[in-house]
MARLODO-349860 format. One record per residue: residue in one letter; x, y, z of N, C-alpha, C in turn; residue number from 1. Coordinates in pm, 1 decimal. Layout:
<sites>
A X Y Z X Y Z X Y Z NUM
...
</sites>
This chain:
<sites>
X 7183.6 487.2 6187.4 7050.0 530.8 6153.4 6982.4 429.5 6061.1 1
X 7040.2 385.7 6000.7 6985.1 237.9 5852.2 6911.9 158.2 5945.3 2
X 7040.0 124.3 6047.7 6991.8 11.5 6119.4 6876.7 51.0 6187.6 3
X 6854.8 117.0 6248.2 6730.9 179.9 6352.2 6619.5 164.6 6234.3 4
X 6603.0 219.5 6158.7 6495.1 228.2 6050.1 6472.3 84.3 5998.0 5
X 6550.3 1.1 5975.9 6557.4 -156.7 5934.8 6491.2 -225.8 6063.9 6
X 6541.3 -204.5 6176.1 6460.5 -231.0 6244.2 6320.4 -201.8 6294.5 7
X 6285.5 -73.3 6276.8 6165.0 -4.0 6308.8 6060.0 -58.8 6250.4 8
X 6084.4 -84.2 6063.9 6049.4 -137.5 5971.6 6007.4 -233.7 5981.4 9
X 6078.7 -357.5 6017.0 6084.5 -543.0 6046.1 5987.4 -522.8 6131.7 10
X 6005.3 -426.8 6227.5 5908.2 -445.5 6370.0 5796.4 -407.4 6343.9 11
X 5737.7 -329.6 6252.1 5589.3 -294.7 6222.1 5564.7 -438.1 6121.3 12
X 5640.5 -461.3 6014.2 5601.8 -543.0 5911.5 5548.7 -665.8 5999.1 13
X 5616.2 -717.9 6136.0 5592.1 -837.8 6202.9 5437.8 -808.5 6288.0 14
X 5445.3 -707.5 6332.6 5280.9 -657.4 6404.2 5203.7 -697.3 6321.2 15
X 5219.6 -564.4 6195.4 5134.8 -597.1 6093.0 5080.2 -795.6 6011.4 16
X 5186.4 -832.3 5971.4 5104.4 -961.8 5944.0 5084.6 -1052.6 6049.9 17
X 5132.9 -1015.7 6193.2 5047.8 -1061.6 6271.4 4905.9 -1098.5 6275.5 18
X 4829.5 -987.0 6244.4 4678.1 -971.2 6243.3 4638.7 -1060.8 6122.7 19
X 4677.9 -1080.2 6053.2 4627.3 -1169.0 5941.1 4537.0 -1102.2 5845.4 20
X 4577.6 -1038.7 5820.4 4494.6 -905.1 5705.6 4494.1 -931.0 5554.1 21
X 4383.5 -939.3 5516.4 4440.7 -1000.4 5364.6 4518.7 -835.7 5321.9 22
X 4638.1 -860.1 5177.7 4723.1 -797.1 5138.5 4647.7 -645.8 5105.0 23
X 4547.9 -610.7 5049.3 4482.8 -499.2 5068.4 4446.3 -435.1 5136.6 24
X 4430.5 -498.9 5291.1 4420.8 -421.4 5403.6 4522.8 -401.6 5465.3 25
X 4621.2 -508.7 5485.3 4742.3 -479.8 5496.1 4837.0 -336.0 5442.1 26
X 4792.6 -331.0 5283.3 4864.2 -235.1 5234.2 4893.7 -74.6 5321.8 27
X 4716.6 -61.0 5337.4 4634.8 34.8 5299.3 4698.7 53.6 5503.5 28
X 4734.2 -42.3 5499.3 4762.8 -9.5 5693.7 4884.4 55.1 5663.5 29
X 4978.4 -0.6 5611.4 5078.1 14.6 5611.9 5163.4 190.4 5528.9 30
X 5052.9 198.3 5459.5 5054.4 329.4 5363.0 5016.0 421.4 5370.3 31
X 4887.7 388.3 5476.4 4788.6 543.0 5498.9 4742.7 547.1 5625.3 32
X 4753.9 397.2 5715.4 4652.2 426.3 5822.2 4807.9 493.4 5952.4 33
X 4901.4 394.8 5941.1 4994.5 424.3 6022.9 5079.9 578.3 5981.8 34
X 5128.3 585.9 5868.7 5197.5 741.6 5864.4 5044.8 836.2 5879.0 35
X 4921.3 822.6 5834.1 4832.1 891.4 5909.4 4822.7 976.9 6090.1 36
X 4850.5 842.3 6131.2 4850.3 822.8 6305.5 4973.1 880.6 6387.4 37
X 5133.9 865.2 6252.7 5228.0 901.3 6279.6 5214.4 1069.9 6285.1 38
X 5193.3 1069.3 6171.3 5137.6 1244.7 6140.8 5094.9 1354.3 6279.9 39
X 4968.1 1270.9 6267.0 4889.1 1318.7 6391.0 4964.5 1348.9 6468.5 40
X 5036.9 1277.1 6544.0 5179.1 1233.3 6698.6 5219.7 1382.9 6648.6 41
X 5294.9 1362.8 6538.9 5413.4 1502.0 6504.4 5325.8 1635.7 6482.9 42
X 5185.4 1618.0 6474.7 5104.0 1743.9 6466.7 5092.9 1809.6 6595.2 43
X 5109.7 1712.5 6674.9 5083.3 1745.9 6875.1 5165.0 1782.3 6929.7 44
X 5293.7 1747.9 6835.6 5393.8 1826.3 6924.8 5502.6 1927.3 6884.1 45
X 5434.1 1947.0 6754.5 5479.1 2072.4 6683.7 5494.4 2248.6 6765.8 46
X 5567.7 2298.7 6740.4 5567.8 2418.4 6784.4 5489.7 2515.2 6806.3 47
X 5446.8 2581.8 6628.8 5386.8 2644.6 6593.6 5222.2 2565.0 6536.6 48
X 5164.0 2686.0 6538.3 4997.1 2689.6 6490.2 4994.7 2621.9 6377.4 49
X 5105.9 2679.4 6244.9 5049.5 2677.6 6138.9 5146.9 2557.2 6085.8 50
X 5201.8 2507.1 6152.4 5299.7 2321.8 6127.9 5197.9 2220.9 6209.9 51
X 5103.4 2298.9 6328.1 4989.1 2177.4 6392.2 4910.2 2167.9 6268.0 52
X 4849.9 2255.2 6208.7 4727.4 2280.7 6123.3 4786.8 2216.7 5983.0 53
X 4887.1 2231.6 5924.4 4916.0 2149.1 5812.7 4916.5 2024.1 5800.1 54
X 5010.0 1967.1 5928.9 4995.0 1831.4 5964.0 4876.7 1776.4 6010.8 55
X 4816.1 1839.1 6078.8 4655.4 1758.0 6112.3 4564.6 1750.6 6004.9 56
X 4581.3 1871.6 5889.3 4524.1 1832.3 5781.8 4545.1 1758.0 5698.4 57
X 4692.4 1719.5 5653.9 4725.4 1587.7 5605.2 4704.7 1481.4 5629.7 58
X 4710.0 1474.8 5802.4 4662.2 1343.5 5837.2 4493.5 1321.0 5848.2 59
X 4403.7 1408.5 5844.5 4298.3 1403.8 5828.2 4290.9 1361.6 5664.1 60
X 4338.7 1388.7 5580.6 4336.8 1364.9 5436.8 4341.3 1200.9 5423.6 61
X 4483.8 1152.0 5457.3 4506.7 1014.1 5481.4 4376.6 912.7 5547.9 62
X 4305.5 985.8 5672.0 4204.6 873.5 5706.5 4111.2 922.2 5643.1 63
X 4028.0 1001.1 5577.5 3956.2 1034.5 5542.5 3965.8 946.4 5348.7 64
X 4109.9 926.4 5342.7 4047.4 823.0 5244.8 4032.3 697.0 5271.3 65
X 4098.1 650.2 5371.8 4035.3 504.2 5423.1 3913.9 523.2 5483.1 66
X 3839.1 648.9 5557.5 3710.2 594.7 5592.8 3625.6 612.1 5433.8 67
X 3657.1 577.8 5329.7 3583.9 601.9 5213.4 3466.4 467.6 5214.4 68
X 3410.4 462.4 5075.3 3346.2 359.1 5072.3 3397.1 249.1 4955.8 69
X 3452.7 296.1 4927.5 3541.7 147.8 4846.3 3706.2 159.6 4874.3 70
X 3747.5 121.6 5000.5 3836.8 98.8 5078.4 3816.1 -55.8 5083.2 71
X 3979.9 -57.0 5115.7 3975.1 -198.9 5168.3 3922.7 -223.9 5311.0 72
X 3880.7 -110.7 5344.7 3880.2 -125.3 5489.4 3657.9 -132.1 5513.8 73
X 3652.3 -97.1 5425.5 3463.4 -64.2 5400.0 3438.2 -245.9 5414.0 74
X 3492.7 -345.6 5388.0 3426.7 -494.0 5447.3 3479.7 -522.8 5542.0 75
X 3536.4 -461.6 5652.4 3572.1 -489.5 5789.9 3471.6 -503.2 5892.6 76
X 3476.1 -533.3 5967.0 3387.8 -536.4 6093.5 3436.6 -432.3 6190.3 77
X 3377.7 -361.1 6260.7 3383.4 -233.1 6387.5 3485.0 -346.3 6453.7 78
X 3496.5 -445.7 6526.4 3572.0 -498.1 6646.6 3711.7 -524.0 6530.2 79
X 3704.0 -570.2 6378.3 3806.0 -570.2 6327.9 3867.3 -467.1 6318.5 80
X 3812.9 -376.5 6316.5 3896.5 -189.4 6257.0 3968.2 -160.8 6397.2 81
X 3877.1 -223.8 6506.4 3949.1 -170.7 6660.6 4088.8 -237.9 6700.4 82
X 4031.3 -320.2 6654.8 4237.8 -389.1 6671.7 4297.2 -326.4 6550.9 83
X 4304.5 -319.9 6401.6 4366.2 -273.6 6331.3 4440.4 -107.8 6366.4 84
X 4337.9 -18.9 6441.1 4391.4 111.2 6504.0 4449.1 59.5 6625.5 85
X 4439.3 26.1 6692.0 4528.4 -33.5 6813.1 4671.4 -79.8 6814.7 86
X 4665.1 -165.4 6665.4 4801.2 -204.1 6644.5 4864.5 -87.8 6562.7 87
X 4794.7 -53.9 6504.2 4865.7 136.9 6391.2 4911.3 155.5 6482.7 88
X 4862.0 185.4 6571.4 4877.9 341.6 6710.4 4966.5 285.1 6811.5 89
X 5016.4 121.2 6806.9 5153.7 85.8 6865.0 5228.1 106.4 6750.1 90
X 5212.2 31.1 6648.8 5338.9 96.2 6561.9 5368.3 249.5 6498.7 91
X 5282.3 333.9 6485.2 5327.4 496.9 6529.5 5354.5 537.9 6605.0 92
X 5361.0 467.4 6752.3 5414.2 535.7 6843.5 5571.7 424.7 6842.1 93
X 5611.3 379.9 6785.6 5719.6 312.9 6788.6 5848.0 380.7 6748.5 94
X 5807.2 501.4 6623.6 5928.5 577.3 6574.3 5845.6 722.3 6636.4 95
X 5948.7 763.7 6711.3 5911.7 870.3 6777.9 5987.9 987.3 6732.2 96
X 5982.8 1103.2 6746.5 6092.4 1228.1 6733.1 6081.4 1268.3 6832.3 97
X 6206.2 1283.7 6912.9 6241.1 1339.2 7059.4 6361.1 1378.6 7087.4 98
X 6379.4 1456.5 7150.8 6487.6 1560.5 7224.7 6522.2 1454.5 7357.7 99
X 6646.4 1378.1 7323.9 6659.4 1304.3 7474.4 6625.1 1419.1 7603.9 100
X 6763.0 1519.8 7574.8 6789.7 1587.7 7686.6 6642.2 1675.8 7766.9 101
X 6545.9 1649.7 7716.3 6380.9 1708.1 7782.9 6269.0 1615.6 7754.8 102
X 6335.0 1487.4 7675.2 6208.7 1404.4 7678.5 6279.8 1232.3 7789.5 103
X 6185.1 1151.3 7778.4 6220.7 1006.5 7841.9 6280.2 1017.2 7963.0 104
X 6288.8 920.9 8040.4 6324.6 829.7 8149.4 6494.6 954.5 8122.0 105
X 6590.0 876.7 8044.3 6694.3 943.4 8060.7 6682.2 1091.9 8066.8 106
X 6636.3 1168.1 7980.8 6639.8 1300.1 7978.3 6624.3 1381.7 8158.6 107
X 6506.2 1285.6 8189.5 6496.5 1302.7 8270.5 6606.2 1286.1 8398.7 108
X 6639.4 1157.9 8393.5 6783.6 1153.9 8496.6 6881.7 1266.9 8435.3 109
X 6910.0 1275.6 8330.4 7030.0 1409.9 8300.7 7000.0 1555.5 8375.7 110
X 6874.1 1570.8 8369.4 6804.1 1692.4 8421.2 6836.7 1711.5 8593.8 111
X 6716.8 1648.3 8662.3 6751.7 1577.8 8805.2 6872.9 1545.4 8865.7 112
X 6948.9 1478.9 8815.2 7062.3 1451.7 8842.2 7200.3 1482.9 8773.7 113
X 7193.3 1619.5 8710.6 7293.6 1596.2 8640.6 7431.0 1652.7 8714.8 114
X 7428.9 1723.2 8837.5 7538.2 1762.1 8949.2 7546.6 1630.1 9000.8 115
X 7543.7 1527.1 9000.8 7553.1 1421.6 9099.2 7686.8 1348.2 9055.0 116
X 7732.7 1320.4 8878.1 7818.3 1300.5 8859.2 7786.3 1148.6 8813.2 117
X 7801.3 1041.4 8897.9 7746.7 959.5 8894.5 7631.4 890.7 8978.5 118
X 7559.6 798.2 8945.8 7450.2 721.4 9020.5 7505.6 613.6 9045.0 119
X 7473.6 605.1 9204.0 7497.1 449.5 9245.3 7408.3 342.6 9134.9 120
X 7462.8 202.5 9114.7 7315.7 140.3 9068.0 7239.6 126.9 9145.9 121
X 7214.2 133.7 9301.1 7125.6 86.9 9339.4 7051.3 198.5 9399.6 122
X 7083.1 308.4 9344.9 6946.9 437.8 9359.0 6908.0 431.7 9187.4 123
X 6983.7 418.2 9108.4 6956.4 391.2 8985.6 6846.6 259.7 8914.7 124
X 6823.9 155.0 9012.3 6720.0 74.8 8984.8 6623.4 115.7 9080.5 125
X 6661.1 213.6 9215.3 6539.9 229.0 9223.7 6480.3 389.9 9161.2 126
X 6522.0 454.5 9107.9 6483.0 571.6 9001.3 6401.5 441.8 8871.2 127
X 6461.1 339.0 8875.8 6424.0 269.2 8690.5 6285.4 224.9 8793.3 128
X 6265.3 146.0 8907.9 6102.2 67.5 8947.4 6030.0 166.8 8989.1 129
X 6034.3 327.3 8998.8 5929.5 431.0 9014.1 5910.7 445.3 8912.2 130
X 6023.6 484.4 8823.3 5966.8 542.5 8692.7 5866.0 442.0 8575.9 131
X 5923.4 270.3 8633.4 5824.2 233.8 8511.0 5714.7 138.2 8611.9 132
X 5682.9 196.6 8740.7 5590.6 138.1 8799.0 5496.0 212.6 8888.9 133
X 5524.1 352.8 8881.9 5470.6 459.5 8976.0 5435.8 541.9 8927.1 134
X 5514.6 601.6 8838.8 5475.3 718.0 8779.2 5384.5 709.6 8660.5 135
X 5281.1 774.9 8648.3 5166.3 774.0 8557.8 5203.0 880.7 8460.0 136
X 5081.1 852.4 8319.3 5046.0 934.9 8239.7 4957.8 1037.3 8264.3 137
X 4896.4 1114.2 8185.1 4735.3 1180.3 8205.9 4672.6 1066.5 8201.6 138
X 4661.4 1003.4 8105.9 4564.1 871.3 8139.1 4549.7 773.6 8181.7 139
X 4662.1 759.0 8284.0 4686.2 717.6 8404.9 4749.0 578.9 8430.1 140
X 4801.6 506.0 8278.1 4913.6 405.4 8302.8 5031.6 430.3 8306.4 141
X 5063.7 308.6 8350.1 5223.4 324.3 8358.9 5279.2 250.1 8283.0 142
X 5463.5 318.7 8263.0 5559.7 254.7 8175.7 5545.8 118.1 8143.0 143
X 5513.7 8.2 8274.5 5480.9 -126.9 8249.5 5340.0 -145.0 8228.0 144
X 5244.5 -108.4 8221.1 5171.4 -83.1 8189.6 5149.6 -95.3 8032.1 145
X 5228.5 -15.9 7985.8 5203.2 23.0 7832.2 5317.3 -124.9 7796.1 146
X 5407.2 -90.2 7826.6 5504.9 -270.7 7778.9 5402.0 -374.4 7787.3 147
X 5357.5 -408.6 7896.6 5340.3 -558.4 7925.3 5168.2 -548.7 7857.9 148
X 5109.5 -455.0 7846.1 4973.9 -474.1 7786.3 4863.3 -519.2 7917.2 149
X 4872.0 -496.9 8063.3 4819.6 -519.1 8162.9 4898.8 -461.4 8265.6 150
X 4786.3 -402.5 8371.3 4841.3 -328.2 8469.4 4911.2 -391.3 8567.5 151
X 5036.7 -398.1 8574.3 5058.1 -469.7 8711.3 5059.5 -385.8 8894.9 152
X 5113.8 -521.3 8904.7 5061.6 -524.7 9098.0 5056.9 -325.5 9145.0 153
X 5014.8 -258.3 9232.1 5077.0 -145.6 9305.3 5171.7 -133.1 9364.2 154
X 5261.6 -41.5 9322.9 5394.6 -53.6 9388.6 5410.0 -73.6 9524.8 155
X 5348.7 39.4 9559.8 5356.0 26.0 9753.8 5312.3 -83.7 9805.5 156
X 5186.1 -101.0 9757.8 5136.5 -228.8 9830.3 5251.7 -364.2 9802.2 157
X 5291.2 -386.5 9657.7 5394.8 -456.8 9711.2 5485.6 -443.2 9756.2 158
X 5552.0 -357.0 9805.6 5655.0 -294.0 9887.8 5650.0 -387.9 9988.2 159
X 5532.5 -330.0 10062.3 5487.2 -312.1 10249.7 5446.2 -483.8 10236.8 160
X 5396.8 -543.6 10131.0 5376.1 -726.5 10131.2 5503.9 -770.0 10114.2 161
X 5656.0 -776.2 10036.5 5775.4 -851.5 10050.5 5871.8 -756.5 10123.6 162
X 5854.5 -648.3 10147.7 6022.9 -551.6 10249.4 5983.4 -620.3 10359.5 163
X 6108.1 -687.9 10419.5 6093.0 -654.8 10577.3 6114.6 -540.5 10623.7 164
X 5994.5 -498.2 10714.6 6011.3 -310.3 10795.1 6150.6 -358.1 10920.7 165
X 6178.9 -265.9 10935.9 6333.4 -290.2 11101.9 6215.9 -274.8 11188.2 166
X 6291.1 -351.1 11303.2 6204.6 -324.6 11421.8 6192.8 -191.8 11478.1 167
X 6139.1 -187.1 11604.5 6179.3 -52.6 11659.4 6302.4 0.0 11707.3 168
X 6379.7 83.6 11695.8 6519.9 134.8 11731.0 6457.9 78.8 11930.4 169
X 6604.9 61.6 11971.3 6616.9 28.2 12106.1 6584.3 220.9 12160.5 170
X 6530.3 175.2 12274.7 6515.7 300.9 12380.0 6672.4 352.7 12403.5 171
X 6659.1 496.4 12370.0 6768.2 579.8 12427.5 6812.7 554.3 12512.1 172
X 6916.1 510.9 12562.4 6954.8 525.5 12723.3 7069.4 676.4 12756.6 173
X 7050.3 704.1 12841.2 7121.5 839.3 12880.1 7242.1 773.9 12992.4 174
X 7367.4 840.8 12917.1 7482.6 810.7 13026.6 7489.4 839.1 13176.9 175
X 7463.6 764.4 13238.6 7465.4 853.2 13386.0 7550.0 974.6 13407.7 176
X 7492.2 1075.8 13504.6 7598.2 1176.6 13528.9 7708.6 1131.5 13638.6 177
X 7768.3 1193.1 13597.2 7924.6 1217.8 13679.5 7906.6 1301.4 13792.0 178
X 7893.9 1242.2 13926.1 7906.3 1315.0 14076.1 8028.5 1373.8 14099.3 179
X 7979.5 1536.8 14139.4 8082.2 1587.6 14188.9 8123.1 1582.4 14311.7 180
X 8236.7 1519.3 14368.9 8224.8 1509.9 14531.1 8231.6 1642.6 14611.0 181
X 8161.8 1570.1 14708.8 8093.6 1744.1 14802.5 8270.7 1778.9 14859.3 182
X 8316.1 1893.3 14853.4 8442.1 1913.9 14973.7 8363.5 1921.6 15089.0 183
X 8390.3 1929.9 15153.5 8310.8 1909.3 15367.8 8414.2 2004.1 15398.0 184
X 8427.4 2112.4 15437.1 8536.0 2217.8 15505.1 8536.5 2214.1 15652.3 185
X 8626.8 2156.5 15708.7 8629.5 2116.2 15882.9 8710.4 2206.8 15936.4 186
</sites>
């Protein structure tokens, strides 16, 4: 668990001075805008009414002091604030809370398949190129999609452009019948 969090950590800290933020905006990302955004996530998928409503009000608290007016964030530019939430809202969605066995890709194979015992790999990569190339969100990207930061090719269509299709199966042929010889009674 250290390690996961050490990493989670490194991996926002590297997003973050990515953007080149002077240290006050930086902070203020790092302190209020992202566990803000995180908040939110865990407000949506809370159980109950009154754990949505606490958490959405906290996290409303959190942006509501960065949209202030003596924020570090009040000398930004609109196209600057849009990447700054863009990159929050990858790194809150980076530490997630989830139930394998009903959430993700796996949960999902455990579910579906869990009488099968084992998976060949090669129904198993093709379960992995639907799931991160076919199957959509509500808002309608996909797994590679969200990785690669651009939509790639359509699955089918590239299918039916590199599979070779088989030809047509050969025509049935039917065994000839077997003649019964006539007896002739003389």
């Amino acid at each position: 668990m250290i390690a996961t969090m050490a990493f989670f950590l490194l991996t926002i800290q590297a997003k973050i001075e990515a953007l080149g933020l002077i240290p006050s905006v930086e902070a203020a990302v790092l302190e209020m805008l992202i566990p803000a955004l995180y908040i939110r996530r865990a407000a949506d998928k809370a159980k109950s009414a009154d754990v949505r409503h606490r958490l959405r009000t906290q996290s409303d608290e959190l942006l509501n002091r960065l949209n202030g007016g003596d924020t570090p964030f009040a000398g930004l530019g609109e196209d600057e604030r849009v990447v700054i939430e863009r990159v929050a809202q990858e790194c809150a969605g980076l530490f997630q809370r989830s139930s394998s066995c009903v959430e993700g890709r796996n949960g999902q194979l455990s579910l579906r398949h869990h009488g099968l015992h084992r998976l060949s790999d090669r129904k198993l990569s093709a379960l992995t190129a639907v799931h991160n190339f076919f199957i959509k969100r509500r808002d309608g990207t996909t797994a590679a999609q969200r990785f690669f930061g651009t939509k790639p090719r359509e699955l089918f269509s590239f299918l039916l452009e590199t599979v070779d299709l088989p030809g047509r199966p050969a025509k049935k042929r039917h065994a000839p019948k077997e003649k019964i010889p006539l007896i002739v009674c003389a």
